[in-house]
C-alpha positions, -999 to +999 in steps of 0.1 A: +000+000+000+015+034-010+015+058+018+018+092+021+056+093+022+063+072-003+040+093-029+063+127-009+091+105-020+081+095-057+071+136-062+106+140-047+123+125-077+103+135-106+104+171-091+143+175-089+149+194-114+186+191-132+203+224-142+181+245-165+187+249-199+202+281-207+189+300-238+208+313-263+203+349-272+203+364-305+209+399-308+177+418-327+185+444-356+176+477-348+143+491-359+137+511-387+128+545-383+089+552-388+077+579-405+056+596-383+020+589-384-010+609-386-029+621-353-054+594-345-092+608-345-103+602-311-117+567-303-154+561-286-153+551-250-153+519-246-167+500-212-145+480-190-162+445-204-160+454-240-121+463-237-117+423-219-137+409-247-118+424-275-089+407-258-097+372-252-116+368-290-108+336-307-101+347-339-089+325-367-051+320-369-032+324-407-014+292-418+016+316-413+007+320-378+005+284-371+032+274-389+055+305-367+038+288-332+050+255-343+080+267-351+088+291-313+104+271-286+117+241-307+151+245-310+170+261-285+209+265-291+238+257-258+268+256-276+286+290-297+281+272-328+252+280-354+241+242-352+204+233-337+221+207-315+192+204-286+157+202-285+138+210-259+103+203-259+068+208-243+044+208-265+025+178-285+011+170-320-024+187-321-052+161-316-088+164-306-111+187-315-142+204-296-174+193-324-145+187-351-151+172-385-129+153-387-125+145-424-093+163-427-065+145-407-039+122-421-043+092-397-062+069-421-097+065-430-105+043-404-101+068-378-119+096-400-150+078-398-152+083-361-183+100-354-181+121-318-205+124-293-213+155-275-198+146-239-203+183-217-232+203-215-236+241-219-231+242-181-205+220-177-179+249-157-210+256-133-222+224-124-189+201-122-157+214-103-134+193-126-104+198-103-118+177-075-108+149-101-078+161-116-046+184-122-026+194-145+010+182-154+036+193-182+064+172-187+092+189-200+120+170-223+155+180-237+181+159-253+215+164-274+205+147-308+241+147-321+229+153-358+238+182-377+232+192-414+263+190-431+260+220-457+295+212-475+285+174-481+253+181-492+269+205-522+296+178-529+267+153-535+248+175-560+286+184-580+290+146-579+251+139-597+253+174-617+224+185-596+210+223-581+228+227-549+192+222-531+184+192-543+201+173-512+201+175-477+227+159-458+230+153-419+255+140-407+257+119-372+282+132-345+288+104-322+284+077-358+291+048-345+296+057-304+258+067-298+253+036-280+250+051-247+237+086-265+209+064-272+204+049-239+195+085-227+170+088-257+155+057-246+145+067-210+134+100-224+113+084-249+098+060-227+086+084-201+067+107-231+054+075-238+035+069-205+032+105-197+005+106-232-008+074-222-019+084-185-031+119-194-056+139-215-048+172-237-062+200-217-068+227-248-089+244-266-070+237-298-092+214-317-086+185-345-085+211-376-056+232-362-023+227-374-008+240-345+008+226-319-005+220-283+013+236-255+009+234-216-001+210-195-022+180-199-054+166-174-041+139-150-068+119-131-064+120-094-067+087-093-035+080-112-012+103-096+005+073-077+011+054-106+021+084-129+044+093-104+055+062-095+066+058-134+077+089-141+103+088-113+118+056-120+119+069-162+138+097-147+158+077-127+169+060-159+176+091-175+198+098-150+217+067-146+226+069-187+237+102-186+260+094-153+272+065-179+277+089-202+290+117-195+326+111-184+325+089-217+317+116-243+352+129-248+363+093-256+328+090-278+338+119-298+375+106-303+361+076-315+335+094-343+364+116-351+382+085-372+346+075-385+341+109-396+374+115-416+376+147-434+338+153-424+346+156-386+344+192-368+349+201-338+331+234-334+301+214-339+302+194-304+292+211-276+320+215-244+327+190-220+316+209-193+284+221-205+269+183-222+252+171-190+224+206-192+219+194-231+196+166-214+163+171-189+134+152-181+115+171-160+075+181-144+055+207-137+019+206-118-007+237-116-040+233-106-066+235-132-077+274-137-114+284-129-141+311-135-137+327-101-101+323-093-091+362-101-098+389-072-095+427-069-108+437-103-141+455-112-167+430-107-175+437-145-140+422-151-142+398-127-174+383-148-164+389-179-125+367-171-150+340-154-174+334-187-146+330-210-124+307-186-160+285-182-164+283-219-128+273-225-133+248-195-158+233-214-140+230-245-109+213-229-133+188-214-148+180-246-114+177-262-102+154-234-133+131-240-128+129-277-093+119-270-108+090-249-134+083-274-108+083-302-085+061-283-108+033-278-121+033-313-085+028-325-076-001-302-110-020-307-111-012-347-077-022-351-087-057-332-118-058-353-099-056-383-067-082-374-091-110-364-116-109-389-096-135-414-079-168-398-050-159-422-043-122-407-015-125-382-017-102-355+012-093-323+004-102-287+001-066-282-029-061-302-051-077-273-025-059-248-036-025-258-069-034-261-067-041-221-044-016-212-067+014-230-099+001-211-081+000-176-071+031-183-107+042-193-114+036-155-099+067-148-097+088-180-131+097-182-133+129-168-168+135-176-182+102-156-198+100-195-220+068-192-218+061-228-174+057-226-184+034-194-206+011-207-185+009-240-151+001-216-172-028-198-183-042-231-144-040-239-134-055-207-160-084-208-157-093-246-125-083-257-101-089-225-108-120-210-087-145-241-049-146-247-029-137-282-022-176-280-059-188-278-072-167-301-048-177-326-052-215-320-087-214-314-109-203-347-144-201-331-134-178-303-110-159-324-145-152-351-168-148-319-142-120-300-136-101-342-179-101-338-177-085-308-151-061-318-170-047-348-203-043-329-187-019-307-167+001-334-205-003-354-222+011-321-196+041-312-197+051-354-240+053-351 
């Protein structure tokens, strides 16, 4: 039984922070001069409420402006040379989508025929106080790739084919045969991003139809905080131990890519010695979940005003965290739907494994207490759990009767 100082304990680890990343700072040209402009006629008053809401309107972005956002934050440079070599990350792939048709995304027809349900009501903000159930948690990621584009090879390959100079793009691989333990850091990294989208829900108003990416934190149910912490610390844990293992390596890692590299290698393009262990971080953040009547000491017109629109985005990000549930399931169940419909389809044991894993994790990922994701996650458990890989490949009438299953309830959540 997990007590109160072990979960002190697990928070502990995942909340020791490492060094922070420094930021490299670029030097901004000065601004050209303006001509000056034209006196302003003078604007109508405007009331207190009006002024807030011309400040918090949604209004559509520009594909330049999403593709800038995407962009901001990215790449973030630690050593003097002009070479991306870090990336430090907290943002996620957009997903979900408030009401979104979802004809336009690029994950296969099978998921576009999804049809959502409408999981919050109206007065979702006002009648459930979401934060009795959850909080919010950002993990934060940053790793040393050891890649850089190589500009000079990239030319020498287009003289060698008598092609335009931009018709290749060379990278070339810093530690090229020595990124053995490089990639043992990656690993643990990768591995706790893993399970930190697994055990949580976006929390955004950014829908399926942006291109954008998500930033901020995501929803974690109370009633996995053990286990998220309990999993997070001991992926940290790994982290740490590789980098330990590598560290005092890397000088003798980058003499050993200097022969692999021949007349390619350069040495500007690694960072110092003493600076490579703050290239790497694996780290967490936790804020309570914002609400309507968390500001004080403005106006009361404000004060309303700030509540509505944090309501209404409340809303959204709860129907956004539901599709993500509702879109999970479908996946898992279609996919099993579609593997064990022929005898002659060959399928991996983890086919029925994520089937299980998704519906234990449906126990706590719906948010909403939305009857229609419960009663579809006890089907899931009761027809789709209960065989093994092995007996539903040897065994032909309960591999056909668990496929029938599996398509009534991908049939039933696409009504």
């Amino acid at each position: 039984m997990t007590t109160e100082n072990d979960i002190e304990s697990l928070l502990a680890d995942i909340l020791d922070d490492s060094k922070p990343l420094p930021t490299a700072t670029v030097a901004k040209p000065a601004a050209s001069p303006k001509p000056a402009a034209a006196p302003a006629a003078p604007a109508a008053p405007v009331s207190d409420e009006d002024f807030l809401a011309g400040l918090m309107e949604d209004t559509p972005r520009s594909p330049m402006d999403v593709a800038a956002a995407t962009e901001v934050g990215a790449e973030i440079v630690l050593s003097e040379i002009e070479h991306p070599v870090t990336q430090r990350v907290t943002d996620e792939p957009a997903s979900g989508g408030i009401f979104a048709d979802s004809s336009d995304r690029e994950e296969g027809a099978q998921i576009d025929a999804i049809k959502m349900p409408t999981f919050t009501a109206d007065d979702f903000a006002q009648t459930m106080d979401i934060r009795n159930f959850a909080t919010l948690v950002t993990l934060n990621t940053a790793r040393w790739h050891a890649k850089v584009k190589d500009r000079q090879a990239a030319k020498d390959a287009a003289t060698a084919n008598d092609a335009d100079e931009g018709a290749f793009e060379t990278r070339k691989k810093l530690l090229v045969g020595a990124d053995g333990l490089l990639k043992a850091i990656h690993k643990a990294i990768d591995e706790a991003r893993a399970a930190h989208y697994e055990m949580t829900l976006p929390w955004t108003t950014t829908s399926m139809q942006d291109t954008g990416r998500r930033t901020g934190g995501r929803l974690l149910p109370n009633t996995l905080f053990v286990e998220y912490t309990t999993v997070m610390a001991e992926k940290k844990q790994q982290m740490l131990s590789a980098l330990n293992a590598f560290e005092p390596e890397y000088p003798n890692l980058v003499e050993a890519a200097k022969k692999k590299l021949g007349k390619r290698f350069d040495a500007r393009e690694y960072p110092n010695v003493s600076s490579i262990r703050s290239h790497f971080d694996l780290s967490f953040d936790f804020q309570p979940i914002p609400k309507g009547d968390d500001f004080k000491g403005l106006p009361q017109v404000q004060l309303d005003a700030l509540a509505r629109k944090i309501n209404a985005n409340t809303r959204t990000q709860a129907e956004n965290a539901m599709q993500d549930v509702w879109k999970r399931l479908h996946e898992v169940v279609a996919r099993m739907a579609e593997r064990l419909s022929s005898p002659d389809k060959l399928f991996h044991n983890t086919l029925v494994q994520n089937v299980r894993d998704t519906a234990r994790l449906l126990a706590h990922l719906n948010v909403t207490n939305d009857p229609k994701v419960e009663a579809l996650r006890k089907k899931v458990e009761k027809h789709l759990c209960e065989h093994d890989p092995k007996v539903l490949r040897e065994n032909a009438t309960i591999r056909t009767t668990v496929a029938a299953h599996a398509q009534s309830i991908v049939e039933e959540m696409n009504k």
